[in-house]
C-alpha positions in Angstrom: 84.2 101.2 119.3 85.3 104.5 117.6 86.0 107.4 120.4 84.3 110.3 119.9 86.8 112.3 118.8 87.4 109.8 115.7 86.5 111.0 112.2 87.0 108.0 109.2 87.1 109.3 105.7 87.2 106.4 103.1 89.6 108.0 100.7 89.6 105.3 97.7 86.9 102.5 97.3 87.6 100.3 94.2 86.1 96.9 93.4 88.1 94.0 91.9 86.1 91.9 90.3 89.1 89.1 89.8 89.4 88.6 93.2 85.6 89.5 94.0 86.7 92.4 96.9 86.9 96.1 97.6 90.3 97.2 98.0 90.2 100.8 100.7 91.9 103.4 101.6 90.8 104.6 104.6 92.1 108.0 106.6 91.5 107.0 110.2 91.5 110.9 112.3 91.9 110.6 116.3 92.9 113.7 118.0 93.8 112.5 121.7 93.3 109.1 121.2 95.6 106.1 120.0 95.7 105.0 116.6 92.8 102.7 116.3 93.5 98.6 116.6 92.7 96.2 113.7 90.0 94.9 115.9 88.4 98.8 116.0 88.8 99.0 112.0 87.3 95.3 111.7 84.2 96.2 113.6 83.7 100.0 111.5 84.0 98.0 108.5 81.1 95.2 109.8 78.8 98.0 110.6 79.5 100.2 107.5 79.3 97.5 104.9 77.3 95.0 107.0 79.4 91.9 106.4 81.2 89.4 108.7 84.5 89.7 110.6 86.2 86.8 108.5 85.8 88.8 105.3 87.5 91.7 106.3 91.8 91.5 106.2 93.2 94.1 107.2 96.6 94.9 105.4 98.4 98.1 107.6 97.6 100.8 109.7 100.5 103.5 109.2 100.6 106.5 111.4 102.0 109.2 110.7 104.2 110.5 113.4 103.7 113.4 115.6 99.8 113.8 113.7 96.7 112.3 114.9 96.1 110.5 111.6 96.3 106.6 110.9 96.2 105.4 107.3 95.0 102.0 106.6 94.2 99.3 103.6 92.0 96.9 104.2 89.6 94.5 101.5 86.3 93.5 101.9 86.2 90.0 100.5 82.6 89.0 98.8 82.2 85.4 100.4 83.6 84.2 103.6 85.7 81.3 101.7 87.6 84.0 99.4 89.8 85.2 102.1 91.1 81.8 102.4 91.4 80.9 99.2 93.5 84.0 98.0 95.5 83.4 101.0 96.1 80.4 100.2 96.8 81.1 96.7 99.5 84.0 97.4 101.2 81.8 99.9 101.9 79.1 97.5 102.7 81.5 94.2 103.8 84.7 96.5 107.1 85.8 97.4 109.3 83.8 99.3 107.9 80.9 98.0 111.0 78.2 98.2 111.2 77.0 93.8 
């Protein structure tokens, strides 16, 4: 899971109650260690919150180069079906969308 080494801060935790999810910012620190996987955040996230993988998306992790610092957003949907469903939504109204 998280090396020993790895320090998470949870910067910005805000609930959006039209799409029922958290929306984080999270400050991922690993000194001599890679910047953490998607898989690594998704199982933090499952132990912190205690909810399943398939509510969890995970949107980027952006490291910053030559620092041992990872940035990511993720959400945290309420229900397992909302992830699809506003998927599905923003791939039918989102950009690229052929009109």
């Amino acid at each position: 899971m998280w090396g020993e080494k790895m320090e998470t801060i949870i910067q910005e935790e805000k609930y959006n109650p039209f799409l029922r999810r958290k929306e984080l910012k999270i400050l991922a620190k690993h000194e001599n260690e890679p910047t953490p996987s998607k898989e690594m955040i998704k199982n933090f996230l499952k132990e912190k919150f205690g909810v399943d993988d398939s509510q969890i998306e995970i949107d980027f992790i952006l490291s910053r180069v030559g620092l041992p610092e990872s940035f990511i957003k993720a959400k945290i949907y309420d229900e397992k079906r909302e992830v699809k469903k506003v998927e599905a939504q923003s791939t039918q109204t989102g950009e690229g969308a052929k009109q």
